[in-house]
Structure formats: C-alpha cells, structure tokens
C-alpha positions as CSV (number, residue, x, y, z in Angstrom):
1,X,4.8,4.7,-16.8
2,X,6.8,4.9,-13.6
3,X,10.2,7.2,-14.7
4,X,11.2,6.3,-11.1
5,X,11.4,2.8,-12.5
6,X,13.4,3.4,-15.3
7,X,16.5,5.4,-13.6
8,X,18.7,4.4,-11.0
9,X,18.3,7.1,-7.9
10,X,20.4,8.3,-5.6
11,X,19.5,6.7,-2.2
12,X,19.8,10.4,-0.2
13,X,16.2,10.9,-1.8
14,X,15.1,7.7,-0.5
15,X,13.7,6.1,3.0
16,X,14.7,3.2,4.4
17,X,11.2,1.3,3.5
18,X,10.7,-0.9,0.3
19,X,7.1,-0.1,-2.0
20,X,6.3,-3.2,-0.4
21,X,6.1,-2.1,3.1
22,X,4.7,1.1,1.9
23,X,1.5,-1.0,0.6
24,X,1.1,-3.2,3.8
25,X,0.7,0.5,5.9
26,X,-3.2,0.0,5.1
27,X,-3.4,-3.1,7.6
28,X,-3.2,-0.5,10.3
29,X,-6.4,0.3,11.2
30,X,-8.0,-3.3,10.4
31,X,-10.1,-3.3,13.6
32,X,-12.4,-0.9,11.5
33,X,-13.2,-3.8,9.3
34,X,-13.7,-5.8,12.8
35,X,-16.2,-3.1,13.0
36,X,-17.6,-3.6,10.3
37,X,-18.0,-7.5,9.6
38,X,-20.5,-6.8,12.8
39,X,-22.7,-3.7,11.3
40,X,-26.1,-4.6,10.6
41,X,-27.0,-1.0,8.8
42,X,-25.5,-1.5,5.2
43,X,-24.7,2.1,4.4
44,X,-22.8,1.9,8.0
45,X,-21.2,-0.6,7.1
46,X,-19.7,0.6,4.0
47,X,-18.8,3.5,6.2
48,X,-16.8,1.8,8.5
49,X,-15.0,0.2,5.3
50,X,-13.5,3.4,4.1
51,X,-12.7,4.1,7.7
52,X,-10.1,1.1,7.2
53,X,-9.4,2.3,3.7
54,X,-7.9,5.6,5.6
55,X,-4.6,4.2,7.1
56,X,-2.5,4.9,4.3
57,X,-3.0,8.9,3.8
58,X,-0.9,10.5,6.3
59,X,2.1,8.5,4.6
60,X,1.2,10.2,1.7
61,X,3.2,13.2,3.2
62,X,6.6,11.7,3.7
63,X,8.3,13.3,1.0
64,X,11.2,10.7,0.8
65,X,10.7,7.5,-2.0
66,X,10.5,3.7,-0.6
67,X,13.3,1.6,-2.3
68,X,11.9,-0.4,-5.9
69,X,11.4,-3.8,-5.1
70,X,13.4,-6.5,-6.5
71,X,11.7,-9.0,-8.9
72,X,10.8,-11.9,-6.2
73,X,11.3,-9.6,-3.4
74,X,8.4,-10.2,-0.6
75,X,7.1,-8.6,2.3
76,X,4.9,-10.6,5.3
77,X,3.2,-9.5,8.5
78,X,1.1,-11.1,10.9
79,X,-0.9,-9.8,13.9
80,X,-2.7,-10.4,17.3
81,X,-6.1,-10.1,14.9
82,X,-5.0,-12.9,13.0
83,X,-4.7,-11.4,10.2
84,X,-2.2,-12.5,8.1
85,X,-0.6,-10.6,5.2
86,X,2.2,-11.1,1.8
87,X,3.0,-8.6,-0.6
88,X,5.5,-9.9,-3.7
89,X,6.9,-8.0,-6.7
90,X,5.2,-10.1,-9.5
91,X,6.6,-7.9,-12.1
92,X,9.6,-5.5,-12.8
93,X,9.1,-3.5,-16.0
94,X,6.5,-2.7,-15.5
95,X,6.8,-2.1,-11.9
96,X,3.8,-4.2,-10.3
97,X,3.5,-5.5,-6.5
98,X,0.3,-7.4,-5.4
99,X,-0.4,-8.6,-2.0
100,X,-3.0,-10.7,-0.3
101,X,-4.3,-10.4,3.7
102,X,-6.8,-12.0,5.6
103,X,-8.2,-13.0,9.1
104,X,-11.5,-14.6,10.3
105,X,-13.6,-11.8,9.4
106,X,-12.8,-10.3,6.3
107,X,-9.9,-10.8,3.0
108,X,-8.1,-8.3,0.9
109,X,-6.9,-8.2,-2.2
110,X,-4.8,-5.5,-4.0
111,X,-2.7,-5.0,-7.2
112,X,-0.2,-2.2,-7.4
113,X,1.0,-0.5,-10.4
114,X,1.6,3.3,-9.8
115,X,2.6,5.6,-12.8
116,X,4.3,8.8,-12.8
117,X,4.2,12.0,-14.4
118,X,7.3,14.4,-14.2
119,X,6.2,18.1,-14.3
120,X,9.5,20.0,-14.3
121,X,9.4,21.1,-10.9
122,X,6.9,18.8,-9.2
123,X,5.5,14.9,-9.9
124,X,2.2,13.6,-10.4
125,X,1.8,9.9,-9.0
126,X,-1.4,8.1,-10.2
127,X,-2.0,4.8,-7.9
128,X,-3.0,2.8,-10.9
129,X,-4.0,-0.4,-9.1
130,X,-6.8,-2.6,-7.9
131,X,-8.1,-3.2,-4.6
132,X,-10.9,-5.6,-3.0
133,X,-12.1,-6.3,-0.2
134,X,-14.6,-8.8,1.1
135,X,-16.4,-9.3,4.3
136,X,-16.9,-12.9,4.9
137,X,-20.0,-12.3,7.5
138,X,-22.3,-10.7,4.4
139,X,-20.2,-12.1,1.0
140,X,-20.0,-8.7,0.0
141,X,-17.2,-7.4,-2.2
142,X,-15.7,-3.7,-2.0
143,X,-13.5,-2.1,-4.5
144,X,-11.4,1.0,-3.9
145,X,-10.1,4.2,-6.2
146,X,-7.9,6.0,-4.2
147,X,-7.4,9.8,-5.2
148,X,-4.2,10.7,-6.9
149,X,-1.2,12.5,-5.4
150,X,1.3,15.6,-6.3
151,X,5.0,15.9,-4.8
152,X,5.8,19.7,-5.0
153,X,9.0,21.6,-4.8
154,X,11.1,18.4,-6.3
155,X,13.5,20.4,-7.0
156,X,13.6,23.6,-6.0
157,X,11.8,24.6,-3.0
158,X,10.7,23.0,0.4
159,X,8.8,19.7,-1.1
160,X,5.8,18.3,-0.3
161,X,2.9,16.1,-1.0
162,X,-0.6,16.5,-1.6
163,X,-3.6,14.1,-2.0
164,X,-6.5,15.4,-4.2
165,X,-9.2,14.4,-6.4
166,X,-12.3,12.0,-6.1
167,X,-11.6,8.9,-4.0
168,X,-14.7,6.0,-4.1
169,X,-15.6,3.0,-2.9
170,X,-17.8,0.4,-4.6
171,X,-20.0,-2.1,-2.4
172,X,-19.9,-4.4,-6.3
173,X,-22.0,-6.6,-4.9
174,X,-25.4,-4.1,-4.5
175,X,-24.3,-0.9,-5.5
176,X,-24.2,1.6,-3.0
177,X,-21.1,4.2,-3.1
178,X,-19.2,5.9,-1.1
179,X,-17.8,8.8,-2.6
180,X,-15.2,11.5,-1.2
181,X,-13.5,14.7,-2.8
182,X,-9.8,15.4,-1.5
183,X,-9.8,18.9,-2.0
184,X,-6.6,20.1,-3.4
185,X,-4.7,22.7,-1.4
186,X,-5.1,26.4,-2.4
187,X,-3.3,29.4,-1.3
188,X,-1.4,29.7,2.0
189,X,-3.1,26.0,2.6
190,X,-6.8,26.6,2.3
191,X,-8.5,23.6,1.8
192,X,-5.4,21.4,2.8
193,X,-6.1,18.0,4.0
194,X,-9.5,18.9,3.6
195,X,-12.3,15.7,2.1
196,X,-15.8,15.5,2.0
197,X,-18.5,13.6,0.6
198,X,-21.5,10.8,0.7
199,X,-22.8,7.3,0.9
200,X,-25.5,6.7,-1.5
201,X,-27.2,3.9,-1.7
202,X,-28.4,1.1,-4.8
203,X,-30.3,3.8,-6.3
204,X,-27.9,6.8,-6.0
205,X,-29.8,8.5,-2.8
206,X,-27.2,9.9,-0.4
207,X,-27.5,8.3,3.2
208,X,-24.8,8.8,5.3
209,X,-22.7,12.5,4.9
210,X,-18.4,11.8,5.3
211,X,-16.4,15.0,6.5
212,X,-12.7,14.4,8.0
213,X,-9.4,15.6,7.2
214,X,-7.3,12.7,5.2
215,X,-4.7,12.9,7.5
216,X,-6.3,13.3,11.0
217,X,-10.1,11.8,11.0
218,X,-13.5,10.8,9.4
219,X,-16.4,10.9,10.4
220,X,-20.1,9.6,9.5
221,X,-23.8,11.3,10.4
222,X,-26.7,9.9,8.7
223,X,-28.1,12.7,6.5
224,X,-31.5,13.3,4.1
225,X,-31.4,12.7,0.6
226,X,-29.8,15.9,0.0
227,X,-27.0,15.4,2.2
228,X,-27.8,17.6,5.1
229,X,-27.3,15.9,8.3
230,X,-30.5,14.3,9.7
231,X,-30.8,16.5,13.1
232,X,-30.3,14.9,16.4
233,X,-28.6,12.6,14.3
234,X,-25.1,11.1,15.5
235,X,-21.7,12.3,14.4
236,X,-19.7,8.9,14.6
237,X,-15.8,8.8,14.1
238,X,-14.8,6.1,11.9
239,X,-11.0,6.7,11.6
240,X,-8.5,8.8,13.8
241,X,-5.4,8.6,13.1
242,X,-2.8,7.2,15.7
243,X,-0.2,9.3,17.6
244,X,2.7,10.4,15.9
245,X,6.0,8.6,17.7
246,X,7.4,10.8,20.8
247,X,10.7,10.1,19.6
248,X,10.2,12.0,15.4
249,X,12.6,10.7,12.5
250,X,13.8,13.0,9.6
251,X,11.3,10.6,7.2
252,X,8.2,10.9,9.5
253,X,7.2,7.3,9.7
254,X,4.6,6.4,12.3
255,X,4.4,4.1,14.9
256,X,3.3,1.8,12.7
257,X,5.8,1.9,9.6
258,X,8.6,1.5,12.2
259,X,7.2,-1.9,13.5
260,X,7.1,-2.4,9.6
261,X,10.8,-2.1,9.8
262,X,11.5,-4.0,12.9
263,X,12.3,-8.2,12.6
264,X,11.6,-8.3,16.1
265,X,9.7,-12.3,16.5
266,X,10.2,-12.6,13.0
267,X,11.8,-15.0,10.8
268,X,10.9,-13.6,7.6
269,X,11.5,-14.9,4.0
270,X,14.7,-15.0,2.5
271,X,12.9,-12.5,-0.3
272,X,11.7,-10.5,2.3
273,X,11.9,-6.2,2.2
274,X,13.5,-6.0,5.7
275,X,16.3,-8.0,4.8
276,X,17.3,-5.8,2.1
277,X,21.3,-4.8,2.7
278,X,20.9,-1.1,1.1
279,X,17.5,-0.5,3.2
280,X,19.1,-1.4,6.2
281,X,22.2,0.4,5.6
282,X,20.4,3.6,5.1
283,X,18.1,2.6,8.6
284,X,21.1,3.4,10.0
285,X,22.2,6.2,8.6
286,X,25.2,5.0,6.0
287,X,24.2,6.4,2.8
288,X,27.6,5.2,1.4
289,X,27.5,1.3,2.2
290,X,23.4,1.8,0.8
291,X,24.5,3.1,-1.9
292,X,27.0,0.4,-3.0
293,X,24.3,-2.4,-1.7
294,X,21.6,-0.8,-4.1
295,X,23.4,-1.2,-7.2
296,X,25.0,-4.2,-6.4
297,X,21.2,-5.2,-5.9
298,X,20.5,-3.9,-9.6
299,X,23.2,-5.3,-10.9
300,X,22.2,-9.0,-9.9
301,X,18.8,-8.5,-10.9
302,X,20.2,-7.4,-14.7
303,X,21.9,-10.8,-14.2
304,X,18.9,-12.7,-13.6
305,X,17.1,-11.0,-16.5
306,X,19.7,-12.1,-18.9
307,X,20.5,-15.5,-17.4
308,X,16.2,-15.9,-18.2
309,X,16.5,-14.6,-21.5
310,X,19.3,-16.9,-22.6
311,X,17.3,-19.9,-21.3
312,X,14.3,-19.1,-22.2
313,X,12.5,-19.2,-19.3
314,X,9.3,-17.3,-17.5
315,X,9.6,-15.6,-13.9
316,X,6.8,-17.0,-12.1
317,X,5.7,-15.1,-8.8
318,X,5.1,-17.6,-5.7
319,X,2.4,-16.6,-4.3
320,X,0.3,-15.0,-6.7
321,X,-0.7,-15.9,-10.6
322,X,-2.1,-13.8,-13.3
323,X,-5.8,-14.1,-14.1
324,X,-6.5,-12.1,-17.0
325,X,-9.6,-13.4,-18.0
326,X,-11.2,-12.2,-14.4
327,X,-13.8,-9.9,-14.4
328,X,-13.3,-6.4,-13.4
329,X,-15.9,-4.4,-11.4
330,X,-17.2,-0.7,-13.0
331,X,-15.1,1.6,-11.1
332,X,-12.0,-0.3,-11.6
333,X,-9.0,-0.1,-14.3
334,X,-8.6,-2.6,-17.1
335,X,-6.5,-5.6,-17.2
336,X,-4.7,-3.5,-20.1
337,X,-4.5,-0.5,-17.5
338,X,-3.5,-2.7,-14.3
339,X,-2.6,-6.4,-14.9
340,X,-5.3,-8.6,-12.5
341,X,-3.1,-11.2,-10.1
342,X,-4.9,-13.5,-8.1
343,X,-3.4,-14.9,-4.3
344,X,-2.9,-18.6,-5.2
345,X,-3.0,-19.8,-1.2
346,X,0.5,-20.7,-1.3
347,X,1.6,-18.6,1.2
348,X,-0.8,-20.2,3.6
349,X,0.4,-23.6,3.3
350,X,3.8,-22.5,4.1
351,X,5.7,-24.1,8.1
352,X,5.7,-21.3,10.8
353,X,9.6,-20.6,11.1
354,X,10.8,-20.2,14.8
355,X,11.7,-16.5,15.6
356,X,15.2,-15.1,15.3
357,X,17.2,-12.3,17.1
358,X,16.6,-8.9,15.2
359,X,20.2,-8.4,14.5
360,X,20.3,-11.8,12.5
361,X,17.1,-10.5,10.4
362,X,17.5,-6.7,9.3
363,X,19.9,-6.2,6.2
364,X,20.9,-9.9,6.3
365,X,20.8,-12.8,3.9
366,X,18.4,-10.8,1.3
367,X,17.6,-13.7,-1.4
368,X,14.8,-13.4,-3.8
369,X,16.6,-14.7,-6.9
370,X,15.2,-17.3,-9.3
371,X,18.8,-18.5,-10.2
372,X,21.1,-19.1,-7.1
373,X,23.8,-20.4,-8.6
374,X,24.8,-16.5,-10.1
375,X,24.7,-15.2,-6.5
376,X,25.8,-17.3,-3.7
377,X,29.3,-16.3,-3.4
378,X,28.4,-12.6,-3.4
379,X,25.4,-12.9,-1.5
380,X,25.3,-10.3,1.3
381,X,25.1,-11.1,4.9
C-alpha cells in the first residue's frame, strides 16, 4: 500500500509535478528505441532498449514528492518524433496511473501502481507496475522490472534517494535477458550509482556485458560466455544522460521535466496535470495559495466519490479499460499484484486543439470530474 495515498501532505514536501508527469520522464531518451527498431544484432538490440529504459533514474534523486493525481486527471505530450503520449489516473484507492505512447517505430505500454513502506526514519518505494514495449519493425515484445528505491534521512538528517536491487528486461517474445544489479550505496558512497550486469541470450549465455552509472551512462561491449569483454571488442554508449539546466532549481528537475511543466504550444485537456491550481501555485513559489488549492482539490474529489456511491455508478477511465483476463509475461506482477489496463485508442481519435498562450494553460481551468454539475461554480481558473 501507498501510506502517501492515504494522508493528506503538506505541500512544502512536494514539487510542483503530478505522478503523472513523473511517469512520462521515460519518453526522454526515445531516439534510443529509434536506434533500436534499426538493429539487426538481437542481443544489440535489446541493449539499446534498456538504453531507453534509463531516462527515468537520475529523477530518482529529487528528494521532493510529485502531487497524487486526481481520479480522471490526465497528462499528454507529443513530439518532433512523432511520438505521441497519455497518462490517466484510472484508479484512486488504490493509487494506479497507466499510460500509453507510440510513434512509427515502436509502442509502449505501462501500468503504475507504487507501494510504500515507512521505516521510521527513511521509506522504501517498490514500483509495483507493468511495463511493455514493442518494436513494430521485429513484433517483438519487452517487459521491464525496474529496481526498487529508498528515501533516507525523512526525517531527520540531509535526505536522499537511492536506487538498488536487480533491474531486468524481458525480450517475452524469444527469451533473452538483460539483467542489471543497482548496487546499493555503502559507506562514505562506495558503490553509489554504481550498476552492472549482462545480456544473455534464449539459452541463458551472456552476450553483451552492461557497466554505467544509473544516473550518468551505460554502456555495452560484446563479451564471452563468461562475461569478460571479447578483446578488441567495442565499448558502445547506449545512454548518457543530458545536461543538467545552467539555470539549477531547489527540486533538481532537468531540462526535460521542466518542458514537462511548460503549456507552451499546448492546449491540453481540461483533466490535464499542468493545469492543476495547487501545482502551479507552488511553480511559483506560493505554498499558501497551493496549499488551499490542494485540499480544495481533495475535497471535490470526496464529493465525487460520494455523489458515485449514492447513484450507484462506476468511474470509467477514458482512455484506458481493464483487461484482467490478459496474460502476463514471467518476470512480471500479477493482476492481483498490479491491476492490467489496456490503451483503448481513444485518445487517438481525439480533434487536434489549436494552441493557447501559456498563461491561459498553467494552473487554469483544471477539470477532470465525472460529475460537473458539483463543481462549476467553484471551479478554479
């Protein structure tokens, strides 16, 4: 169970991004999966997968905690790739986002549903979810396990975040591997950052040897079937991580994140995470106006939940519908564990809207509600 779910938090512990933005930070680096739509070599390929699979680590140190989502809320981003992307809250207790991306060369898939364990003076986070990804040049399917991650210091003491254990990736089409071990940091920070491990391939024989730091690099060298690195072989990069801004924040988001933030050329959803009053509020730096937006936001969304109960009616997400008679792949939770939500296309069918200034987009008009007739009059703008 998420505690972080179940209390309401002060928002001087929080940063002004929503769990659904937080998700979309792996569409960063998708030219890796440009890469490797166009990789003959198999095992390479695979590589160049969890090269992709990277973007999201270095976030893992922001010690701050995205807002919850609101039932209904949404996120969407497009790019010069093509790609286009939706994240949606399809549940609220328990706290579960999925989201759905795509371009010509590859989809993605990906269920969230993060737990937490509170240890007295630090937290464990598990990222119970699922993620797939398919490259449409080969038909073959990849599924992720990230490695799970510790906030130190929650209390007392300067915090911070560490990502350790074993991370893999499933080709669940033939059956090669790729397997990593985040090693967890020791004392005075030996081993911090620090991952290492192997592609093997259908029949468990390593073939490609992964070294890197999770987040600053990775790289590949073709290696025997003891892992050693094949000599005169090639020591390929498959991920570096991009610049950090010139211009540093207090919460440490990249380049990246803050384009996440921005609603410049946009015309996002009424539902969507960048129009949320109390993370826009805090963007700017008034704790006391996000404050009051944030439970006002709860508040309505207790409303909807009992304005469903009395009638009797089901929240149905928009975008995506449950599936729970799917199949799930061998490295991959249950559907007891993680709830499997399928994209239902939806979001593809839907008008481009013509852009709008920025100023009429961030913090504005947030509206993800099932019932609109219990929020117009109060609805912020």
């Amino acid at each position: 169970m998420d505690i972080t779910s179940l209390v309401a938090l002060p928002v001087w512990i929080m940063m002004p991004f929503s769990m659904l933005q937080n998700i979309s930070e792996i569409m960063e680096y998708t030219d890796r999966l440009e890469k490797a739509a166009k990789t003959e070599d198999p095992y390479e390929r695979l590589a160049w997968v969890i090269g992709f699979t990277m973007g999201p680590f270095p976030g893992n140190e922001r010690t701050w905690k995205p807002f919850n989502p609101i039932l209904g809320e949404t996120f969407e981003l497009g790019m010069e790739n093509g790609l286009r992307f939706i994240a949606e809250q399809v549940s609220h207790h328990p706290p579960v986002g999925a989201a759905h991306a795509e371009n010509k060369d590859w989809e993605y898939d990906m269920v969230s549903a993060p737990t937490t364990k509170f240890l007295g003076n630090s937290i464990d986070i598990y990222p119970i979810g699922r993620t797939r990804i398919r490259l449409k040049s080969t038909g073959e399917v990849f599924s992720l396990v990230p490695p799970n991650c510790k906030a130190h210091n929650v209390i007392v003491g300067r915090t911070w975040v560490d990502s350790a254990g074993d991370f893999t990736l499933l080709n669940a089409t033939t059956g090669a591997k790729g397997s990593m071990y985040f090693t967890p940091c020791g004392w005075f920070g030996s081993g911090h950052h620090e991952i290492s491990g192997h592609v093997t391939d259908e029949e468990g024989k390593k073939r490609i040897a992964l070294t890197g730091m999770w987040n600053s690099y990775l790289d590949m060298q073709k290696c025997d079937e003891e892992g050693t690195p094949l000599p005169g072989s090639e020591l390929v990069r498959l991920w570096t991580c991009s610049e950090k801004p010139a211009d540093p924040d207090k919460y440490g988001f990249s380049n990246f994140a803050r384009m996440l933030m921005s609603g410049k050329g946009l015309n996002p959803l009424p539902s969507d995470s960048r129009r949320r009053p109390d993370r826009a509020a805090l963007q700017m730096g008034d704790h006391g106006v996000s404050g009051q937006h944030k439970y006002q936001l709860e508040e309505a969304q207790r409303a909807e939940k009992r304005e469903r109960e009395k009638r009797g009616d089901k929240w149905e997400p928009r975008f995506f519908r449950r599936t729970p008679e799917k199949e799930t792949f061998s490295n991959e939770f249950s559907d007891e564990q993680c709830p499997l939500w399928e994209f239902n296309g939806e979001y593809m069918k839907l008008e481009p809207r013509p852009a709008m200034p920025e100023g009429d987009c961030a913090g504005k008009n947030f509206f993800p509600w099932q019932y609109p007739e219990l929020h117009r009059k109060g609805q912020s703008s």
